[in-house]
FIKOLZA-1660 file (N, C-alpha, C; in steps of 0.1 Angstrom, whole numbers, plus 5000, padded with zeros to 4 digits):
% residues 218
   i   px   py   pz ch aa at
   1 5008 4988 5000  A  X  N
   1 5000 5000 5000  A  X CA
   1 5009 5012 5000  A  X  C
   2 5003 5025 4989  A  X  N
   2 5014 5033 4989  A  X CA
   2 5012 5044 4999  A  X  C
   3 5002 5042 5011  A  X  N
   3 4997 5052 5019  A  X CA
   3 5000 5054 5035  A  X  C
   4 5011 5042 5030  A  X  N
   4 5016 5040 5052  A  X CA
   4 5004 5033 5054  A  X  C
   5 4995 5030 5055  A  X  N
   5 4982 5026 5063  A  X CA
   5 4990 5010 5065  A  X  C
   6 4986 5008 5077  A  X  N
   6 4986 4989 5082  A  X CA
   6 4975 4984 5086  A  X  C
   7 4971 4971 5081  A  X  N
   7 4955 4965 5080  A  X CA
   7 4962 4955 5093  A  X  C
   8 4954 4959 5102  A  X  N
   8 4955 4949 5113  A  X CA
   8 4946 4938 5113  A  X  C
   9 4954 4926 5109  A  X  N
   9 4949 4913 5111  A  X CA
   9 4942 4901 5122  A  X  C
  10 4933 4897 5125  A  X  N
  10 4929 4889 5136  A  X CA
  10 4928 4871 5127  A  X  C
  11 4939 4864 5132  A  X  N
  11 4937 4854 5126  A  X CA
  11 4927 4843 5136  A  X  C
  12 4915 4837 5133  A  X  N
  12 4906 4830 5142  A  X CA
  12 4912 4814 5130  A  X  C
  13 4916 4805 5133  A  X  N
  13 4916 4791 5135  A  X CA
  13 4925 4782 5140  A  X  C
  14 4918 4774 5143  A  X  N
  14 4914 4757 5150  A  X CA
  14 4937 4755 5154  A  X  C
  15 4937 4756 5144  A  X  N
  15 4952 4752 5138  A  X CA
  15 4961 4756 5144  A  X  C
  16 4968 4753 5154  A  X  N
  16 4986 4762 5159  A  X CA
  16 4991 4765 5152  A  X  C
  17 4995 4752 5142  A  X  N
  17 5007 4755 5137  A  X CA
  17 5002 4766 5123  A  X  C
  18 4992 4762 5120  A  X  N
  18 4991 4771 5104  A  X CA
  18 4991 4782 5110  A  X  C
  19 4985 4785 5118  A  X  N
  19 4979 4798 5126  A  X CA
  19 4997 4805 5124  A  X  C
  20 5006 4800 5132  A  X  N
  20 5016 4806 5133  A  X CA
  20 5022 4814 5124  A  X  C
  21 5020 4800 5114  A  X  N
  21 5030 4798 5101  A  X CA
  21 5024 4811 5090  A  X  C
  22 5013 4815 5092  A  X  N
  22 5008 4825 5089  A  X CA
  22 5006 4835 5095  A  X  C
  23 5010 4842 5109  A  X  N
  23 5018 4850 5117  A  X CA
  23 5027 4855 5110  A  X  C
  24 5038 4843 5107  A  X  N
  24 5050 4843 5103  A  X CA
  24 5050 4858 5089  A  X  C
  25 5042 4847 5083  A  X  N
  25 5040 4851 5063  A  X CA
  25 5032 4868 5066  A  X  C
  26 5027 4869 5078  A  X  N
  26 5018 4882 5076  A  X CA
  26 5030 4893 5086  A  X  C
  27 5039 4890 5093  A  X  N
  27 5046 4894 5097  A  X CA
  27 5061 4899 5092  A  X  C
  28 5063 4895 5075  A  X  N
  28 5071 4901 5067  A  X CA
  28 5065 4911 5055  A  X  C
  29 5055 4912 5063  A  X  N
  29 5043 4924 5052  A  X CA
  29 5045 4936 5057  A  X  C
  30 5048 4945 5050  A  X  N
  30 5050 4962 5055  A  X CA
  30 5036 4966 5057  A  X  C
  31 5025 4960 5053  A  X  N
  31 5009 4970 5052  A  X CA
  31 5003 4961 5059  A  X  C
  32 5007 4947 5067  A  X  N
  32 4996 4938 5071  A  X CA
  32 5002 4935 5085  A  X  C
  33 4995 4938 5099  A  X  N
  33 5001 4932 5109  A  X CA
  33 4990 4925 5114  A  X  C
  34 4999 4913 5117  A  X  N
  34 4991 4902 5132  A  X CA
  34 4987 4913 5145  A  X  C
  35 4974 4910 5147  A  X  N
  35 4972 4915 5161  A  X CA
  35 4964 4904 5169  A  X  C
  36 4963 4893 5168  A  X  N
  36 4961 4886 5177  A  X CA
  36 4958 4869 5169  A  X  C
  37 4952 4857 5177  A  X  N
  37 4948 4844 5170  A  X CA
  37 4940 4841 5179  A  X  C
  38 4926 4834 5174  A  X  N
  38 4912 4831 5182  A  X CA
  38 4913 4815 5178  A  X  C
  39 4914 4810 5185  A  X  N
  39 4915 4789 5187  A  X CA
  39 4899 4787 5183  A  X  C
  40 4887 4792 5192  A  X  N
  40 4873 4793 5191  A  X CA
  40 4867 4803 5190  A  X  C
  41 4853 4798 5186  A  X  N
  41 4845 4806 5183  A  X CA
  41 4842 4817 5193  A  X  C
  42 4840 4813 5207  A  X  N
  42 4843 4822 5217  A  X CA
  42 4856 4830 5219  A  X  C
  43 4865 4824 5217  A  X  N
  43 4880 4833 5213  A  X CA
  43 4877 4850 5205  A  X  C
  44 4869 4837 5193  A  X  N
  44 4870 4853 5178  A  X CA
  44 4861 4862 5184  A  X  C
  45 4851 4858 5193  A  X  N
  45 4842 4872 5199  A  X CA
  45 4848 4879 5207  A  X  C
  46 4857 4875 5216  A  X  N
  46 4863 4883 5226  A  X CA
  46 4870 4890 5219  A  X  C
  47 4881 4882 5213  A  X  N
  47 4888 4893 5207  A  X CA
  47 4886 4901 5194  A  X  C
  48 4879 4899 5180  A  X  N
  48 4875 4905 5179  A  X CA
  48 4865 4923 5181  A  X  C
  49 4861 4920 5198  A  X  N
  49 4858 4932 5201  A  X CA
  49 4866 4938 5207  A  X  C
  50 4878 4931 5217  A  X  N
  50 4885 4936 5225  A  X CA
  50 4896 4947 5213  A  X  C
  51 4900 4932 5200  A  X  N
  51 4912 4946 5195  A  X CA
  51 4904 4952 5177  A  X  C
  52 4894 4952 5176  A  X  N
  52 4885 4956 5167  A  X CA
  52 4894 4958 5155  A  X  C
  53 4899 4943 5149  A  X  N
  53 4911 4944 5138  A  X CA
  53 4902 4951 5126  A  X  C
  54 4909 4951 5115  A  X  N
  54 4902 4958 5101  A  X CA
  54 4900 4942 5092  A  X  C
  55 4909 4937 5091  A  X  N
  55 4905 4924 5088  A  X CA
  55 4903 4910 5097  A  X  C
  56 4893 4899 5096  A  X  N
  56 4895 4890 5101  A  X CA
  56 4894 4875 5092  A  X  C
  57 4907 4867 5095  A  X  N
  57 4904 4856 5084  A  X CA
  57 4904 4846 5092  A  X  C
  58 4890 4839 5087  A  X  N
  58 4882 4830 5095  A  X CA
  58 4881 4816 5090  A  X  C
  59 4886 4802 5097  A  X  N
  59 4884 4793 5095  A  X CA
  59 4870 4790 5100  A  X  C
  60 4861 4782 5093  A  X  N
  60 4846 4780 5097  A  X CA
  60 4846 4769 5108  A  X  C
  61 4858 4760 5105  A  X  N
  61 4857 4744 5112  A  X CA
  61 4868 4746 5123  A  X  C
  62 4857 4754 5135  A  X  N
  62 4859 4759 5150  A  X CA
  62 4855 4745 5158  A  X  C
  63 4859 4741 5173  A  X  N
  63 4859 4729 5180  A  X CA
  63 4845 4734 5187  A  X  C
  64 4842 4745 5188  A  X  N
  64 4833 4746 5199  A  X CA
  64 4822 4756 5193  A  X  C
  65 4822 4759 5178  A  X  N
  65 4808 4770 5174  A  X CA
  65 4807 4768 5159  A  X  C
  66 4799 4769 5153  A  X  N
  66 4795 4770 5139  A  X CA
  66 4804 4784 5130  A  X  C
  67 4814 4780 5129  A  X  N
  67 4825 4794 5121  A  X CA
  67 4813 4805 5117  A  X  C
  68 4807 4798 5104  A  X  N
  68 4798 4807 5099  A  X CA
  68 4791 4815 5106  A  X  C
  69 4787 4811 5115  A  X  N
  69 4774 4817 5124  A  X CA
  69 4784 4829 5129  A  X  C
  70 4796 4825 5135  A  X  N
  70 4804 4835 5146  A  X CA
  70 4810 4843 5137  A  X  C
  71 4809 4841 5123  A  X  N
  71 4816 4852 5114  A  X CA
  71 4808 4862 5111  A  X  C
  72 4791 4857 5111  A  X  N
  72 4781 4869 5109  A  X CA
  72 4782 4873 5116  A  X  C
  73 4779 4866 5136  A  X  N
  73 4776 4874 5144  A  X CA
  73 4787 4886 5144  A  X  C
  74 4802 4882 5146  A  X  N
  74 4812 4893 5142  A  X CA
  74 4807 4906 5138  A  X  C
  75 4803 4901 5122  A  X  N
  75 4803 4907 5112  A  X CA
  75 4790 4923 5118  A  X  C
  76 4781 4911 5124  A  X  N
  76 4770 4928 5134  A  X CA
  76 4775 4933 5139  A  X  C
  77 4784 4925 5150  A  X  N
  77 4785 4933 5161  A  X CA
  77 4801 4948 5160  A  X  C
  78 4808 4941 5149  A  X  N
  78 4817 4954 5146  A  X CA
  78 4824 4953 5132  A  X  C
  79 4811 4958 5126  A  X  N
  79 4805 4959 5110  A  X CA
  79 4817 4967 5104  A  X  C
  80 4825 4974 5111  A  X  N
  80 4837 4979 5104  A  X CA
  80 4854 4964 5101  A  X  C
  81 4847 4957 5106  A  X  N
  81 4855 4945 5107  A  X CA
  81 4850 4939 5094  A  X  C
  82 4866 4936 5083  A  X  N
  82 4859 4926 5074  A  X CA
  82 4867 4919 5075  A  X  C
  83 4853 4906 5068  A  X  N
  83 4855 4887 5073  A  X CA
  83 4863 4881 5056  A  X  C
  84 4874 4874 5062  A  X  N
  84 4875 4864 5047  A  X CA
  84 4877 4853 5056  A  X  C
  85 4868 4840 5048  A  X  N
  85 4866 4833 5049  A  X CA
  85 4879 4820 5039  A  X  C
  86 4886 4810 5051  A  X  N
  86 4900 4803 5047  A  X CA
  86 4896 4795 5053  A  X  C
  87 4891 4779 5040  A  X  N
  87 4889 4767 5045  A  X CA
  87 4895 4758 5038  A  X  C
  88 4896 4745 5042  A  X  N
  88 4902 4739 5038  A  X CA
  88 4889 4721 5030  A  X  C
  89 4876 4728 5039  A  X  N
  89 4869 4722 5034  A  X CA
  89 4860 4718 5016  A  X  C
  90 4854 4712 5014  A  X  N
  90 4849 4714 4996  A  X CA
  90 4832 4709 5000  A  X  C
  91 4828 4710 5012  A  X  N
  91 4814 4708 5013  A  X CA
  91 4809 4716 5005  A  X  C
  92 4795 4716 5001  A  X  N
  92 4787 4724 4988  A  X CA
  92 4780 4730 4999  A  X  C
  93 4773 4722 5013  A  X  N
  93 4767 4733 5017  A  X CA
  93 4777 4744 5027  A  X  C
  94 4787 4746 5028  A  X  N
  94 4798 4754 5037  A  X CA
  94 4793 4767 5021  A  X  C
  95 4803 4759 5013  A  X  N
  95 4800 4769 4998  A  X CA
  95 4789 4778 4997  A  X  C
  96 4776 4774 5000  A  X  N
  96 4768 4782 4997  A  X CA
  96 4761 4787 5007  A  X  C
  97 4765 4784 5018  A  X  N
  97 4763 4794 5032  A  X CA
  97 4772 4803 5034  A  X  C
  98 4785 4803 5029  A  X  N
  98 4796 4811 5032  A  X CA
  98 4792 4823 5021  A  X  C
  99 4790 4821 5010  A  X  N
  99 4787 4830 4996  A  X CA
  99 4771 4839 4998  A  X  C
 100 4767 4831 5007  A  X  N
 100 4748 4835 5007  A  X CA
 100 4754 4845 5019  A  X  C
 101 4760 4845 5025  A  X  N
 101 4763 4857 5037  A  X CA
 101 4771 4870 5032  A  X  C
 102 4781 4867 5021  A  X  N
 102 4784 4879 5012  A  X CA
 102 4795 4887 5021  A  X  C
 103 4803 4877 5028  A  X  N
 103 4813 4884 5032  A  X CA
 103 4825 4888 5020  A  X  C
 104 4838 4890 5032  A  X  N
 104 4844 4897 5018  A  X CA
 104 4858 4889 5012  A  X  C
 105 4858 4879 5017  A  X  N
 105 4868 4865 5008  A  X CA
 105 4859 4854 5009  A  X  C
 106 4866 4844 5003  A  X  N
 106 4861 4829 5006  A  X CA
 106 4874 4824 4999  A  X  C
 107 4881 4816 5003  A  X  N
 107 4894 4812 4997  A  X CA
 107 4900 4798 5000  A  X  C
 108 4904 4792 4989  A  X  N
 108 4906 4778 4997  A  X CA
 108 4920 4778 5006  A  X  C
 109 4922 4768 5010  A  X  N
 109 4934 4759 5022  A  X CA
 109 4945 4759 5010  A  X  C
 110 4939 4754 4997  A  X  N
 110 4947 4749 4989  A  X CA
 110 4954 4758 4983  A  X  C
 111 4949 4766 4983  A  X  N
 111 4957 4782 4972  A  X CA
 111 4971 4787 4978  A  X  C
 112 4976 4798 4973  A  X  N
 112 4990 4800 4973  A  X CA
 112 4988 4813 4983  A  X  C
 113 5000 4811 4993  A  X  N
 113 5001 4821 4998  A  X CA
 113 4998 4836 5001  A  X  C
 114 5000 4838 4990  A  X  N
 114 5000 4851 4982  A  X CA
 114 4983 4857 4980  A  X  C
 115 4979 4848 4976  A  X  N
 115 4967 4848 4971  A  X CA
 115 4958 4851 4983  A  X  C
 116 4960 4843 4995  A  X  N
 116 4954 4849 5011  A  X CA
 116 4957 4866 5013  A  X  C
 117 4973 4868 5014  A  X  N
 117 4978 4882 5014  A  X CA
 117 4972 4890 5006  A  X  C
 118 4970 4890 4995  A  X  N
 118 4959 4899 4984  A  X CA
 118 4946 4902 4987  A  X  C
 119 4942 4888 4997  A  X  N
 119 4928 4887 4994  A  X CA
 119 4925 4900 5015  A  X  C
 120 4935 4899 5019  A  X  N
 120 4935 4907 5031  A  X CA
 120 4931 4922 5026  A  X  C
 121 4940 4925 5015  A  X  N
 121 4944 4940 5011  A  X CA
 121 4930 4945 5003  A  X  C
 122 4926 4932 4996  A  X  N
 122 4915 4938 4991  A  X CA
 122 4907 4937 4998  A  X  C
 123 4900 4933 5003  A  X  N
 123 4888 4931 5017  A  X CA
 123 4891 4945 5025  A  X  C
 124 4903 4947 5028  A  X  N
 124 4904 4960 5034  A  X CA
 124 4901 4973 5026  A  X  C
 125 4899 4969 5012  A  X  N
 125 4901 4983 5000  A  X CA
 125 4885 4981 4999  A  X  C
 126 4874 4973 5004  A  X  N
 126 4859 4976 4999  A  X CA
 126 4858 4961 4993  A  X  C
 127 4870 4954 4984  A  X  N
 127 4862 4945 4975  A  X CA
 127 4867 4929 4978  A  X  C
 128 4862 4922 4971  A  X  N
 128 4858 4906 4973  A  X CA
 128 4867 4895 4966  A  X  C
 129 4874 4887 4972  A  X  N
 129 4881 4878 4964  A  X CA
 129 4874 4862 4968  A  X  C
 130 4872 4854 4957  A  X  N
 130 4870 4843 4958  A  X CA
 130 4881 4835 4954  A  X  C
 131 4881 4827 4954  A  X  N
 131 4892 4812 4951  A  X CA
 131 4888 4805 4933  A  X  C
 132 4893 4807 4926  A  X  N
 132 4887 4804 4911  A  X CA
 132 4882 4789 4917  A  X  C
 133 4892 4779 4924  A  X  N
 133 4881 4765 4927  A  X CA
 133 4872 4763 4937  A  X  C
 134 4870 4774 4944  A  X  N
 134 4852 4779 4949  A  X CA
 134 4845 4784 4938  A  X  C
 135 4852 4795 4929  A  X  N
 135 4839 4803 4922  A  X CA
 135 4836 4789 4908  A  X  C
 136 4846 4780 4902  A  X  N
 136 4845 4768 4899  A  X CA
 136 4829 4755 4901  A  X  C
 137 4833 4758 4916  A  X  N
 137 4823 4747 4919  A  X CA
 137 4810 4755 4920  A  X  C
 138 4806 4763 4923  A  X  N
 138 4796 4771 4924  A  X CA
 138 4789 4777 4911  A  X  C
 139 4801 4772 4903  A  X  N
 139 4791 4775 4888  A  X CA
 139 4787 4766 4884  A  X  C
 140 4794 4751 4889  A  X  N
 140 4787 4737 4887  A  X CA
 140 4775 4736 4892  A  X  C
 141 4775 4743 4908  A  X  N
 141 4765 4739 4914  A  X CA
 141 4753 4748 4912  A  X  C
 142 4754 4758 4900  A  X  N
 142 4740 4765 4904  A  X CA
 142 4733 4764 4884  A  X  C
 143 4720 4756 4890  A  X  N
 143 4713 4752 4883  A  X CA
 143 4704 4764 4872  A  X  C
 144 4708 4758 4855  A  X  N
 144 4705 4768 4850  A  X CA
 144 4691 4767 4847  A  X  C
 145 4687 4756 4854  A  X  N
 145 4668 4754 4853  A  X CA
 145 4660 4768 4859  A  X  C
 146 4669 4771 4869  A  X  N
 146 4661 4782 4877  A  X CA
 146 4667 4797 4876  A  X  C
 147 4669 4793 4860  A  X  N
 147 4675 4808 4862  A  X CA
 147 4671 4813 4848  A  X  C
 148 4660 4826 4852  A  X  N
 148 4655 4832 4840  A  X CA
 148 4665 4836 4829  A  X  C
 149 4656 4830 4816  A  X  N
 149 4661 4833 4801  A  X CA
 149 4672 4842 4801  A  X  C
 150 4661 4856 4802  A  X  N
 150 4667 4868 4801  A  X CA
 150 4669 4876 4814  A  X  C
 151 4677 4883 4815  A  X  N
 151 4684 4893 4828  A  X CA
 151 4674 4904 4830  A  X  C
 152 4665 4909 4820  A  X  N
 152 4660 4921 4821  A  X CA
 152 4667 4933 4828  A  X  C
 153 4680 4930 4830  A  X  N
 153 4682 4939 4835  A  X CA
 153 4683 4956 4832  A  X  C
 154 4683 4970 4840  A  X  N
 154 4683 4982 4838  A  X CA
 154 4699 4984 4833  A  X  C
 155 4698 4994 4827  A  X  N
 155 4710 4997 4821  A  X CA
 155 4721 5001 4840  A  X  C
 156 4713 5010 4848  A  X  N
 156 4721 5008 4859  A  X CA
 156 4722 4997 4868  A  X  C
 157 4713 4992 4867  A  X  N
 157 4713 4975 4873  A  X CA
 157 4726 4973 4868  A  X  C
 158 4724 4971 4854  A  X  N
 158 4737 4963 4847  A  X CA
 158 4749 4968 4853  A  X  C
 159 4755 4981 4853  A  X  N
 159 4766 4986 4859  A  X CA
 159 4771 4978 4872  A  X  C
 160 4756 4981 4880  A  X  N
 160 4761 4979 4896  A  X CA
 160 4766 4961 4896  A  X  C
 161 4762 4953 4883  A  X  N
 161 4763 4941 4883  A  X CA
 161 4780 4941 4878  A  X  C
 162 4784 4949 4865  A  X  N
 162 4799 4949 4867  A  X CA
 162 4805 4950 4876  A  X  C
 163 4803 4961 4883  A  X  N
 163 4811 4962 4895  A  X CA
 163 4813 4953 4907  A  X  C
 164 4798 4946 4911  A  X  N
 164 4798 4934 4916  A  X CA
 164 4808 4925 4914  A  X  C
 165 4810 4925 4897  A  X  N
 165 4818 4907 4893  A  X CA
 165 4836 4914 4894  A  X  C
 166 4836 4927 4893  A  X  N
 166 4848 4935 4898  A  X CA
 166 4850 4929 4912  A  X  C
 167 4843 4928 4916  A  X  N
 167 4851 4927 4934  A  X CA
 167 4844 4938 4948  A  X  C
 168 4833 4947 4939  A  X  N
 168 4835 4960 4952  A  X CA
 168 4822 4954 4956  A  X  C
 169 4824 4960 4971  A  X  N
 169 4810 4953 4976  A  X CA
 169 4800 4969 4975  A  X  C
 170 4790 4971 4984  A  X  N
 170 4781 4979 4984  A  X CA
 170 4785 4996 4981  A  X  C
 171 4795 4994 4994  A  X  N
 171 4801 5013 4995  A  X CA
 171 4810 5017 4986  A  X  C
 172 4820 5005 4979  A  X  N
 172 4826 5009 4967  A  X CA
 172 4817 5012 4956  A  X  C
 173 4809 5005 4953  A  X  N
 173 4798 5004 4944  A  X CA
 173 4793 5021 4944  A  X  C
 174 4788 5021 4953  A  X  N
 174 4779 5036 4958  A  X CA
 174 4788 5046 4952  A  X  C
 175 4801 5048 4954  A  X  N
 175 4811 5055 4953  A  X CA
 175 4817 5055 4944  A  X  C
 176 4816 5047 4931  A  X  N
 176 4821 5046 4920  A  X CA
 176 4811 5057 4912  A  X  C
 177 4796 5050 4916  A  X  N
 177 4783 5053 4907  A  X CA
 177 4783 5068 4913  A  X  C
 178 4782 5070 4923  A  X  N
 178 4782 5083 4931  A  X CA
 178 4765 5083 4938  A  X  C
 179 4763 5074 4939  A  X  N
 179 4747 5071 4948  A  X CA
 179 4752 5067 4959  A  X  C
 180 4743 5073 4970  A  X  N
 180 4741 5057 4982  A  X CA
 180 4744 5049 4983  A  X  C
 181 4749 5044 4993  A  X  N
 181 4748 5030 5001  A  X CA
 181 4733 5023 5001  A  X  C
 182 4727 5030 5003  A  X  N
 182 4708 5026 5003  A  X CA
 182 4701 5025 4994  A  X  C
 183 4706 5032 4982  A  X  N
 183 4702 5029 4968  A  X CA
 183 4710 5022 4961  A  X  C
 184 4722 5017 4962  A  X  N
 184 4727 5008 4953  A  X CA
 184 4725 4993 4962  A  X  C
 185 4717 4992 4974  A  X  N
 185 4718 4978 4980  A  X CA
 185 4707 4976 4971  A  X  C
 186 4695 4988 4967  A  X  N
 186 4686 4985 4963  A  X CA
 186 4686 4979 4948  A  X  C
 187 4698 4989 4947  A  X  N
 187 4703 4981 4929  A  X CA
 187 4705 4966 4931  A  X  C
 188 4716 4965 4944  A  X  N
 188 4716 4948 4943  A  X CA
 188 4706 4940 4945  A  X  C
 189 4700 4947 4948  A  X  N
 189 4690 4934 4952  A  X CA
 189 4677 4930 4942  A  X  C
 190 4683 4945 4932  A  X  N
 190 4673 4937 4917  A  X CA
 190 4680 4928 4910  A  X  C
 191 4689 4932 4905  A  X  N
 191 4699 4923 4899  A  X CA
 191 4701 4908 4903  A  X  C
 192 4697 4905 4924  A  X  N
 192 4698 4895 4925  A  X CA
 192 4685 4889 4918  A  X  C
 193 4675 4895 4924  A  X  N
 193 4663 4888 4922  A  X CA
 193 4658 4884 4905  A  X  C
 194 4665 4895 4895  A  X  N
 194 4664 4891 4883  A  X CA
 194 4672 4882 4877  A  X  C
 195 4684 4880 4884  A  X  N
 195 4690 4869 4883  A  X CA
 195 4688 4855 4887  A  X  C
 196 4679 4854 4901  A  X  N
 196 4674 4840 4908  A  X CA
 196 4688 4837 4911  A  X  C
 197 4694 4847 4921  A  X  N
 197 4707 4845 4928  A  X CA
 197 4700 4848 4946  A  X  C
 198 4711 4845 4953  A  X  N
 198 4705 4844 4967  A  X CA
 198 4721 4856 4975  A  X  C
 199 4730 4856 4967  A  X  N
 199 4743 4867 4966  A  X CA
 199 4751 4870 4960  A  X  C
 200 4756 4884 4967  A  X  N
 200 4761 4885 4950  A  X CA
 200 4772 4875 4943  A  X  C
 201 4780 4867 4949  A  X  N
 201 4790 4859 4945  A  X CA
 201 4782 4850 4931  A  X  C
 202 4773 4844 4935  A  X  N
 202 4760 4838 4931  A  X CA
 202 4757 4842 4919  A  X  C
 203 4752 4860 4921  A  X  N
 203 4748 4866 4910  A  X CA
 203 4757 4865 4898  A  X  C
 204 4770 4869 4905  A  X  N
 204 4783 4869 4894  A  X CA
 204 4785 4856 4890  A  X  C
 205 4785 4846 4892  A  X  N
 205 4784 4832 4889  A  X CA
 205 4776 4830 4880  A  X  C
 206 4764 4832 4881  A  X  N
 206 4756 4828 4871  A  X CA
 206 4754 4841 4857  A  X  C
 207 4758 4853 4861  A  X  N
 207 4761 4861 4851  A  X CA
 207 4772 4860 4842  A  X  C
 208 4786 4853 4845  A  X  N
 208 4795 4849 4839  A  X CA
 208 4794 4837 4830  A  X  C
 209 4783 4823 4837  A  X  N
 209 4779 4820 4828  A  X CA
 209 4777 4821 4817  A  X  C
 210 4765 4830 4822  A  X  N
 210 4755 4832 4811  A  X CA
 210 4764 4841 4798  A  X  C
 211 4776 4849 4804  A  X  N
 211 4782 4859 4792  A  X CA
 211 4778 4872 4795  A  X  C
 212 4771 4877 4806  A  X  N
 212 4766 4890 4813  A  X CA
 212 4777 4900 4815  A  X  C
 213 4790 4894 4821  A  X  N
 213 4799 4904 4825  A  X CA
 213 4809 4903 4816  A  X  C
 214 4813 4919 4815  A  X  N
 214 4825 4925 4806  A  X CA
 214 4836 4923 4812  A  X  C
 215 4845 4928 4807  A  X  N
 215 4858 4926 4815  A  X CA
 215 4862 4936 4826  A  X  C
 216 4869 4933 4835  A  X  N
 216 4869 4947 4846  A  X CA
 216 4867 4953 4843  A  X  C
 217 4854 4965 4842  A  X  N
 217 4856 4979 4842  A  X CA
 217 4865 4987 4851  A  X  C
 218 4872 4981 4860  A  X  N
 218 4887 4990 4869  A  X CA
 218 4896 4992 4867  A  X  C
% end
């Protein structure tokens, strides 16, 4: 980052050793510091309120609470906290509960280093990184039976849909277009509904399919 800023990190999982080993890797980053590690799901609540990091990367398969659940509740309770989600799992329904909540990574176990470290920086910049072998299976898994012909979509629908498959979640969006936060949720949520998506990961999934999205507009 070329602005001095440091994204303070809370790393929540199960794992010592990876946990460390990723301490380690986040700890030769000029823009990214470790500020703490949550073992449980009770862990990531305490501390996530105690040191109110900017990012949190969350393993879901906690010993003692449902990840997902403790990543939303997080997610209310200090909404300036963003969540990426780092599993090592390939369940379909983890996939589509983690994507239906619309946090701001979902990334596998399997992926490269690097690709976690990016996905920190972007989550902290407004926008969304998936794992190509989550966004992969998620295009397998979503059925083009239920998904209308045509997009009908509005010419600004359509935009807020580029931007969507860009990466930026709501307030980037808002701030690109120069509208609201309250008017472009309302954008997304046509887009979802004319798409027969349940989020936006979803939406951009089955828009890519279909041939909907251009190439980065960024």
């Amino acid at each position: 980052m070329d602005n001095g800023e440091t994204i303070r990190v809370l790393v929540v999982d199960g794992h010592q050793t990876f946990a460390e080993l990723l301490g380690h890797a986040l700890a030769g980053q000029d823009d990214l510091q470790w500020v703490g590690h949550a073992r449980t799901g009770q862990e990531a609540l305490n501390l996530a309120a105690e040191l109110t990091p900017d990012v949190i990367l969350l393993d879901p398969e906690l010993s003692d609470a449902d990840g997902i659940a403790i990543a939303e509740l997080i997610r209310v309770r200090q909404p300036d906290s963003r969540v990426v989600i780092l599993t090592a799992s390939e369940e379909q329904a983890l996939v589509h509960r983690a994507t239906a909540a619309g946090f701001a990574g979902f990334l596998s176990k399997n992926g490269a280093l690097g690709d976690v470290l990016n996905a920190l920086r972007t989550a902290h910049g407004g926008g969304m990184t998936v794992s190509t072998d989550i966004l992969a299976r998620l295009l397998r898994s979503t059925s083009p039976v239920t998904v209308p012909r045509a997009s009908g979509l509005t010419a600004r629908e359509d935009e807020v849909l580029q931007l969507m498959a860009a990466g930026l979640d709501a307030r980037a969006v808002a701030r690109r277009l120069g509208i609201s936060v309250h008017t472009c949720r309302g954008y997304q949520k046509a887009v979802l509904a004319k798409l027969g998506a349940h989020s936006q990961l979803e939406a951009v999934a089955i828009a890519t399919r279909r041939g909907l999205v251009r190439p980065d507009p960024r």
